[in-house]
C-alpha positions in Angstrom: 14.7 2.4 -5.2 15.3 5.6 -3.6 15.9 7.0 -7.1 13.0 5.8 -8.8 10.7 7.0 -5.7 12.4 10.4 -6.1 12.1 10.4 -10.0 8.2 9.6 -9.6 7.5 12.6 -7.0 9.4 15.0 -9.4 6.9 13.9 -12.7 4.1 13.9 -10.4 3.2 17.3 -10.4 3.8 17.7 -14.4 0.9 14.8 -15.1 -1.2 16.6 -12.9 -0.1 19.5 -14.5 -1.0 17.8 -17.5 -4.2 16.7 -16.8 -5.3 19.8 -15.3 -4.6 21.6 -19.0 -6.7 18.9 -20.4 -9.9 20.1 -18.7 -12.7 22.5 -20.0 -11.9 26.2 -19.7 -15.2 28.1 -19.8 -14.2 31.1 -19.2 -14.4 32.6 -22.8 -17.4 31.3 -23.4 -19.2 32.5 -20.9 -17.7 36.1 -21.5 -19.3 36.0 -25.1 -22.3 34.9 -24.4 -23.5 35.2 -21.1 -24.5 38.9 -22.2 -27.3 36.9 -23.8 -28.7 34.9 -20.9 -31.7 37.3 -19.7 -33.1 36.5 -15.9 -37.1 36.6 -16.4 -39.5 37.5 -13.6 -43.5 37.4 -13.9 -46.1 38.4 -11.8 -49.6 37.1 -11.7 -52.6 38.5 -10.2 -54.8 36.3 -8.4 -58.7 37.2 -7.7 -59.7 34.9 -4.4 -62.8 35.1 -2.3 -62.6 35.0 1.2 -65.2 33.4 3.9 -66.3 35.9 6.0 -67.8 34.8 9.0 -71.8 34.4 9.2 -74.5 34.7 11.9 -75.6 31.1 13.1 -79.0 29.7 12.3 -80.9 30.8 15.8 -84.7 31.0 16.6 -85.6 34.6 16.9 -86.8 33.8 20.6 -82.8 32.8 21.4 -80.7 35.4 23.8 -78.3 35.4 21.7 -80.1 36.2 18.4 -80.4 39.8 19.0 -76.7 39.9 19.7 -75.5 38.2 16.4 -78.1 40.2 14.3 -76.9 43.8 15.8 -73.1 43.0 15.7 -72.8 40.7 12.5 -73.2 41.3 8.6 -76.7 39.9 7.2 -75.6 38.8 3.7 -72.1 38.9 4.1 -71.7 36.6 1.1 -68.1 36.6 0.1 -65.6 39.1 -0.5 -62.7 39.0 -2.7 -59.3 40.0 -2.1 -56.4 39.9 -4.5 -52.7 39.3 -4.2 -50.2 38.9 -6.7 -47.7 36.0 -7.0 -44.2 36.3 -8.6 -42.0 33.7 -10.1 -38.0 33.6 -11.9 -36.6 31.9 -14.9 -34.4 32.3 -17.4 -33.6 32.9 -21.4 -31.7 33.6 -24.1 -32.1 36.3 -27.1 -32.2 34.5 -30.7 -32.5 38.3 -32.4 -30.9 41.5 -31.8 -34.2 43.1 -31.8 -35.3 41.1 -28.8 -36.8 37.9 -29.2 -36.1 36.1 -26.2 -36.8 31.7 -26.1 -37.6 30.4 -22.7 -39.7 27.6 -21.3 -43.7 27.9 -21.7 -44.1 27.6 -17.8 -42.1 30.0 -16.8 -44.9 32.5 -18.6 -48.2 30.9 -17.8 -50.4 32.6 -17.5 -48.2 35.8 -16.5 -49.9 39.1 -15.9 -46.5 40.9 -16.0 -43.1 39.5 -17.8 -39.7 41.8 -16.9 -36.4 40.6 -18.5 -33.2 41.7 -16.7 -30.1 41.9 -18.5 -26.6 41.2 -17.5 -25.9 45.3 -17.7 -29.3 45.6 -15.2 -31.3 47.2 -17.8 -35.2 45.9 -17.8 -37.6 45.7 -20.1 -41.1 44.5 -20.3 -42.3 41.9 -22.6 -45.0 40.4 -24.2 -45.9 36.7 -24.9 -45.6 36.2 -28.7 -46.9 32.7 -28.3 -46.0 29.3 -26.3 -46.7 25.7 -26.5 -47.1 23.7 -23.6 -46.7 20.1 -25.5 -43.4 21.2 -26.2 -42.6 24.0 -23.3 -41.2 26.0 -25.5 -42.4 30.2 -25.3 -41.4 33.1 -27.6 -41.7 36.3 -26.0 -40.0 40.3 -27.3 -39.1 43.3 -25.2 -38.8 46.4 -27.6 -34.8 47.2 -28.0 -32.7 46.7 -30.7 -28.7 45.9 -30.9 -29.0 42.9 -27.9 -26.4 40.8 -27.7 -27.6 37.2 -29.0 -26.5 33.7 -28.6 -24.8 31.5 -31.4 -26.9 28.5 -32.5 -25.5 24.4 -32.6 -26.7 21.3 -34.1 -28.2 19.0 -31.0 -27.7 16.0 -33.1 -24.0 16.6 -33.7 -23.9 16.1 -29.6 -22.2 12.9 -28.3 -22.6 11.7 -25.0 -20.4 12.4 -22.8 -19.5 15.8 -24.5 -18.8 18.8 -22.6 -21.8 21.2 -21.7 -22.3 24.4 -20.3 -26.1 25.6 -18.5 -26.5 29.6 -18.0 -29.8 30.6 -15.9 -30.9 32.2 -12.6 -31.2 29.3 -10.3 -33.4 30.7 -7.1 -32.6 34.0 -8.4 -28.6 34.2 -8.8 -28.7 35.9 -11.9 -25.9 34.2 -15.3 -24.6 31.4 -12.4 -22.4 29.2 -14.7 -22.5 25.3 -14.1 -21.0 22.9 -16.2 -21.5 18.9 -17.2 -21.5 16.0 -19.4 -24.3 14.7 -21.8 -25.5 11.7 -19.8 -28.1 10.3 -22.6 -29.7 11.7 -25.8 -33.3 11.3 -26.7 -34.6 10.7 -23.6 -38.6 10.3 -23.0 -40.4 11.7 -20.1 -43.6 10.8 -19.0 -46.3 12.6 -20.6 -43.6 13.9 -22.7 -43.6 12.7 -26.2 -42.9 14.9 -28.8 -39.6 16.0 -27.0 -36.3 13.9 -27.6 -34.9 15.3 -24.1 -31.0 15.9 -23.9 -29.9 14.6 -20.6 -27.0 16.1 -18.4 -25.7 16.2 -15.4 -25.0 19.9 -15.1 -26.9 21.4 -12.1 -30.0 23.0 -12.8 -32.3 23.8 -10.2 -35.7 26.1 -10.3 -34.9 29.4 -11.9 -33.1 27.8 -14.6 -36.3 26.6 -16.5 -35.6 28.3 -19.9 -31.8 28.9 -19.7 -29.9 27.9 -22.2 -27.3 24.5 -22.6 -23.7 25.4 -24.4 -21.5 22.5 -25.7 -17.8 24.1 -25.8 -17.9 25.8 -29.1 -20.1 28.3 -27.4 -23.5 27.1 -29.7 -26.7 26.8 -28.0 -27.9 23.0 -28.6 -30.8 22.8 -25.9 -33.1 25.0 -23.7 -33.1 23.7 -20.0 -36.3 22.9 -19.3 -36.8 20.0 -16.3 -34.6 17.8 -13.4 -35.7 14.8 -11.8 -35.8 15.2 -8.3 -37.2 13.5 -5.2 -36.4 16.6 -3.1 -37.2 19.6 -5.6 -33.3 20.5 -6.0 -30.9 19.1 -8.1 -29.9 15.5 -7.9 -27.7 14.6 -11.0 -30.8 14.3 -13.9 -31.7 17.3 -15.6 -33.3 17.3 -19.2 -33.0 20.0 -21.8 -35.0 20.0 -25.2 -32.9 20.0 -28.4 -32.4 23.7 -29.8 -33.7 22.4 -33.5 -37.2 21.5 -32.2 -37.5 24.8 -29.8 -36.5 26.6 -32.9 -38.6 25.1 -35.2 -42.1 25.7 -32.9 -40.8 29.3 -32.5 -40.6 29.9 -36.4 -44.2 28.7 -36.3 -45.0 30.6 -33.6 -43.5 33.5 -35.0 -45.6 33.3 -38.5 -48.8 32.0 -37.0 -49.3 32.3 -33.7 -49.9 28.4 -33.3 -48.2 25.1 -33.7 -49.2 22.6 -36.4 -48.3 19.4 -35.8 -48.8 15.5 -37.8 -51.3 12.8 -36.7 -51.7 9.6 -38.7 -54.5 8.3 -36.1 -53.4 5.0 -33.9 -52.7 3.7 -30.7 -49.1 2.8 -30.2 -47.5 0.5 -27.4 -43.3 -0.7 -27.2 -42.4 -3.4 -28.6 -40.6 -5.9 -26.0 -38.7 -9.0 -26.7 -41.8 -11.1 -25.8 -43.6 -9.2 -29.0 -40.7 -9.7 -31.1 -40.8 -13.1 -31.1 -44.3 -13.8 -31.3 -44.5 -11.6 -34.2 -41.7 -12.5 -35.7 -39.6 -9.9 -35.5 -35.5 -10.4 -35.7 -35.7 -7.9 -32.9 -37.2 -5.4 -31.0 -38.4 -2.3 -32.4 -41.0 -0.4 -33.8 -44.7 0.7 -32.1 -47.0 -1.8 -32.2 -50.2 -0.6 -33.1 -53.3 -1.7 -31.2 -55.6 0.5 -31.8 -56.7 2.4 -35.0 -58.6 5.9 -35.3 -61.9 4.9 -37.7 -61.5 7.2 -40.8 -58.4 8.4 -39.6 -55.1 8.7 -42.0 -53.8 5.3 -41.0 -56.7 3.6 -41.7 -56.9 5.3 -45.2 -53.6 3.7 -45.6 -54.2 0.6 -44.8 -52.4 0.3 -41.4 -54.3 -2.4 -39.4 -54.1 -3.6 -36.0 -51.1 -5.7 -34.9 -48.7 -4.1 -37.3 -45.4 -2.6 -36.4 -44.3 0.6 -37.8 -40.7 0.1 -38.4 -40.2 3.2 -40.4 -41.9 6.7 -41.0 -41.0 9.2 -43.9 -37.4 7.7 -44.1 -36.9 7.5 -40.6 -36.5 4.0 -38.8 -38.5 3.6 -35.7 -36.2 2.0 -33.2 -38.5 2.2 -30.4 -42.6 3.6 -29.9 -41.5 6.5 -28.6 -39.8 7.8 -31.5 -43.0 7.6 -34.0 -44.7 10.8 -32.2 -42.0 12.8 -32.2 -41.3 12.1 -36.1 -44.9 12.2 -37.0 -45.8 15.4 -35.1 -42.3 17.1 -36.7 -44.3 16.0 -40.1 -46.3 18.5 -41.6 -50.0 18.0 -41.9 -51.0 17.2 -45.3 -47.7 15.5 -46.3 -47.6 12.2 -48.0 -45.0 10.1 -46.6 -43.8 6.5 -46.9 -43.8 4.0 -44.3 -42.8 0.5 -43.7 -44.8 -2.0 -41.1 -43.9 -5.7 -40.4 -46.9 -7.6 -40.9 -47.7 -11.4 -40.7 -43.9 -11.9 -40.6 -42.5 -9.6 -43.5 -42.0 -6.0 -44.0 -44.8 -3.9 -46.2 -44.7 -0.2 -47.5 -47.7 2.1 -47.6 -48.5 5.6 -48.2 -50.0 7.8 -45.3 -51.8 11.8 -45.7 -50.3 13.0 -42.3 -53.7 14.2 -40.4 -53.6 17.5 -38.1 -53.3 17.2 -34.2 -56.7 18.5 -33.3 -57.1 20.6 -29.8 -57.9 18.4 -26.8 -60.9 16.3 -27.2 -62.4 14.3 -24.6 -62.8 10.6 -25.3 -65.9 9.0 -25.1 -67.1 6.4 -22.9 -67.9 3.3 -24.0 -70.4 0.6 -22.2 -69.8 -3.1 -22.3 -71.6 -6.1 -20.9 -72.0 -9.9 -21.8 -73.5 -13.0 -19.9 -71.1 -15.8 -19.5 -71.5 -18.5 -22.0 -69.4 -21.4 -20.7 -68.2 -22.2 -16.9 -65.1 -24.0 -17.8 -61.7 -22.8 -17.6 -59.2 -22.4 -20.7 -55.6 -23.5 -21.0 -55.0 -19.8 -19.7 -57.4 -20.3 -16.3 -60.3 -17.6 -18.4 -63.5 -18.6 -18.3 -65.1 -16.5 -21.4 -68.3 -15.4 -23.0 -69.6 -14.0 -25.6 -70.4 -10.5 -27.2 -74.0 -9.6 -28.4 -74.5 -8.4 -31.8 -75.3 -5.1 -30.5 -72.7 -5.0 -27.9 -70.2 -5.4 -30.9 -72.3 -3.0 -32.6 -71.9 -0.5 -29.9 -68.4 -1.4 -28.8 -67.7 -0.6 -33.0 -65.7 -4.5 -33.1 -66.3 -7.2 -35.5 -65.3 -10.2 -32.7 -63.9 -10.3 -29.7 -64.9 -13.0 -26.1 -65.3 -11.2 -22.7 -63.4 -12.4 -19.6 -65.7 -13.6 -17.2 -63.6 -14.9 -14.4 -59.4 -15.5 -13.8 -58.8 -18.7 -12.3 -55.4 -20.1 -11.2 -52.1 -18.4 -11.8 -52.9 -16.6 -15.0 -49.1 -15.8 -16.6 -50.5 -12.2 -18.2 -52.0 -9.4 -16.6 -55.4 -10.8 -17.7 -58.3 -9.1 -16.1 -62.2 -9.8 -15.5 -63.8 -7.6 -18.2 -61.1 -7.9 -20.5 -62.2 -8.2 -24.1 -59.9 -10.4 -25.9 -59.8 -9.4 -29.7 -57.2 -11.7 -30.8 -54.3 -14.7 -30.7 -50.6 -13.7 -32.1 -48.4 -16.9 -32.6 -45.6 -17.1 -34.8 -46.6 -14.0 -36.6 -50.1 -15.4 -37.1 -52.8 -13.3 -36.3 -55.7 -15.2 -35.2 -58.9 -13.4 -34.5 -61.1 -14.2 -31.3 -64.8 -14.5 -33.5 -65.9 -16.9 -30.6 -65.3 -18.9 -27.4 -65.3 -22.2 -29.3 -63.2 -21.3 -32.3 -60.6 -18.9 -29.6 -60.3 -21.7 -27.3 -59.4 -24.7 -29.6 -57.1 -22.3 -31.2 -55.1 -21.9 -27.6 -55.5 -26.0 -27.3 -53.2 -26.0 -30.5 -50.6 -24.0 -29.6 -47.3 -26.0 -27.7 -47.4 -25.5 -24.5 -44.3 -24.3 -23.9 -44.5 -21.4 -26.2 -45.0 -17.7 -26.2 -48.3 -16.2 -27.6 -49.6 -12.8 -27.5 -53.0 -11.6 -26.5 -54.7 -8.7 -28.5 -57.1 -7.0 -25.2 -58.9 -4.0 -25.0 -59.4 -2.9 -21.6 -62.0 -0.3 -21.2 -61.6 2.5 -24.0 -57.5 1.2 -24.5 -56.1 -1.5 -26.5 -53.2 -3.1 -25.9 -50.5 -6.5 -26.3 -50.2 -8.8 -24.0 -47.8 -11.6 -23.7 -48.0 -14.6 -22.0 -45.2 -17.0 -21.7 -45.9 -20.7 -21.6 -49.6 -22.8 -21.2 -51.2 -24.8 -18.9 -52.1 -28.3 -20.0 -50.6 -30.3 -22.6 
């Protein structure tokens, strides 16, 4: 025994020898290209007014009238004062003659950009262009022979690979921090052209625009965001792939803008729930409920309650992928695409539309006067539309939720228009209270339907699971 305990604490220190060989050495790397990891500070000027104090309302006969009107301004109005506020990132140079990528917040609306070097030279630079859908900003300093960054392939990633983030966190200019790939094509809220890479190497503010090694020294993402409850770094941080920052700097680059895809339609995921009342083997795919009038996927025949399954070649495993592959598209393309539709698959042709600049949507009036008191199998009480409420509302059918009674399975609410029935892949349209209602008295009622609502200016799917009633 004593033997084998003594054997054991001799090979001990060769596995951890062993293991300790085994583990990332960085230190090459960031010797190569660090040089090309640029700290960037901006400076904005900011123009505010100031209340100055006035004189009171008083009745010339007051005491103290005479006092205020000697010793205070008469129109003092308001008088502006200006300050300027500063604010750190970080970048990388993709050209020897100084373009620099970083993140597009890290230059709004800047008055004054300075890029630092590693060798504490400084230059100024100018905005080239940026994109805030994407937050992705070129900007060039006038110099020639920078050091420059080698470019990767983000899709070649694997989770749990290796990574290595460069940036000025709080100011602490090239701080190195290392990582694994925790998830690939991650969506963000209000962030969905962008397939985020995410990673567990800590980046905190100052490393918005730094960019993300994996071990061959290759740039494959710009760091861009962390989720945080406290504003520091908790283990989530989110980098965009180096292929789609590239690609909007090209465009930048040659025109000044980014052009991206549209087709026109209102997508929502599809869950289990959908998948089996449509008929789908599983789920996957954006549902659409809701299609732009005139718009490309109209022209192509898309119609409500499809599923886009695939785009240009490209499968469609969830509703967040079909921005992101329709905005990559370039406007005017004809491309193919697949939709399941009444319980089998169907190919059309689509003219990828533009994305036009922000547009404000319009509001939309409603109203109907109940037609029936009763109660449906779902606990709605419904009415009808008006010919020119449908008119106005631009439907064909549709019955109005008047009142929720009982414990309503779906979130069902009081002015809900109800456009539709989905059952077993069969699409039944709501035309009228009557015809909608004994259509629900048919259905089993243990099974799951779907309900096709539009809630104010939005469509959406609904699924219910199970009746009341026999």
């Amino acid at each position: 025994m004593r033997k084998l305990l003594l054997l054991w604490l001799l090979l001990l220190p060769l596995g951890v020898f062993a293991q300790a060989r085994d583990l990332p050495d960085f230190t090459e790397l960031v010797e190569k290209q660090g040089p090309a990891v640029v700290n960037i500070s901006t400076a904005q000027n900011v123009r505010e007014r100031a209340n100055m104090p006035q004189m009171p309302n008083l009745d010339e006969n007051d005491p103290f009238y005479e006092f205020f009107r000697r010793f205070m301004p008469q129109n003092p109005g308001q008088s502006p004062r200006e300050f300027s506020t500063r604010s750190l990132g970080s970048g990388f140079i993709i050209s020897a003659d100084g373009y620099v990528l970083t993140n597009a917040h890290v230059v709004d609306g800047a008055d004054e950009i300075t890029v630092r070097l590693t060798d504490k030279r400084e230059f100024k630079a100018k905005v080239v262009g940026a994109d805030k859908r994407t937050d992705v900003a070129l900007i060039k300093i006038e110099a020639s022979g920078l050091p420059m960054v080698k470019l990767g392939d983000p899709n070649k990633l694997k989770v749990g690979e290796w990574v290595l983030a460069i940036g000025s966190p709080f100011g602490f200019d090239n701080t190195v921090t290392a990582g694994i790939v925790s998830g690939k094509g991650r969506s963000l809220p209000q962030e969905n052209l962008v397939p985020f890479i995410q990673t567990d190497a800590a980046v905190n503010p100052g490393n918005s625009g730094g960019p993300l090694f994996n071990l061959r020294g290759e740039v494959v993402g710009m760091n861009s965001q962390i989720y945080s409850r406290t504003g520091g770094y908790m283990g989530l941080s989110f980098a965009i792939p180096i292929d789609l920052a590239l690609d909007v700097q090209n465009q930048l680059r040659s025109t000044g803008r980014v052009s991206r895809g549209r087709i026109g339609v209102v997508i929502q995921e599809v869950t289990k729930e959908l998948a089996d009342s449509f008929g789908l083997a599983k789920p996957e795919g954006a549902l659409v409920n809701s299609v732009e009038k005139g718009g490309p996927a109209e022209k192509a025949g898309v119609e409500v309650s499809d599923i886009i399954i695939k785009f240009d070649g490209k499968s469609v495993s969830s509703s967040s992928d079909l921005p992101r592959i329709v905005g990559a598209t370039r406007p005017g393309s004809k491309v193919g695409m697949q939709v399941w539709r009444k319980g089998a698959a169907k190919d059309l042709t689509v003219t990828v539309g533009e994305i036009p600049a922000d547009k404000q949507a319009s509001r939309e009036s409603r109203g109907a006067k109940p037609a029936e008191a009763a109660a449906n199998r779902l606990g709605l009480v419904l009415s009808e539309l008006s010919d020119d409420q449908r008119k106005e509302l631009k439907i064909a059918g549709g019955v109005v939720v008047e009142e929720v009674r009982g414990q309503t399975r779906g979130d069902i609410r009081r002015g809900d228009i109800i456009l539709a029935l989905i059952h077993k892949g069969n699409n039944t349209e709501a035309k009228s209270v009557a015809q909608f209602n004994k259509a629900l008295s048919a259905i089993d009622k243990s099974a799951t339907i779907t309900l096709h609502v539009r809630r104010g200016e939005n469509q959406n799917f609904i699924t219910i699971k199970g009746l009341n009633g026999k």
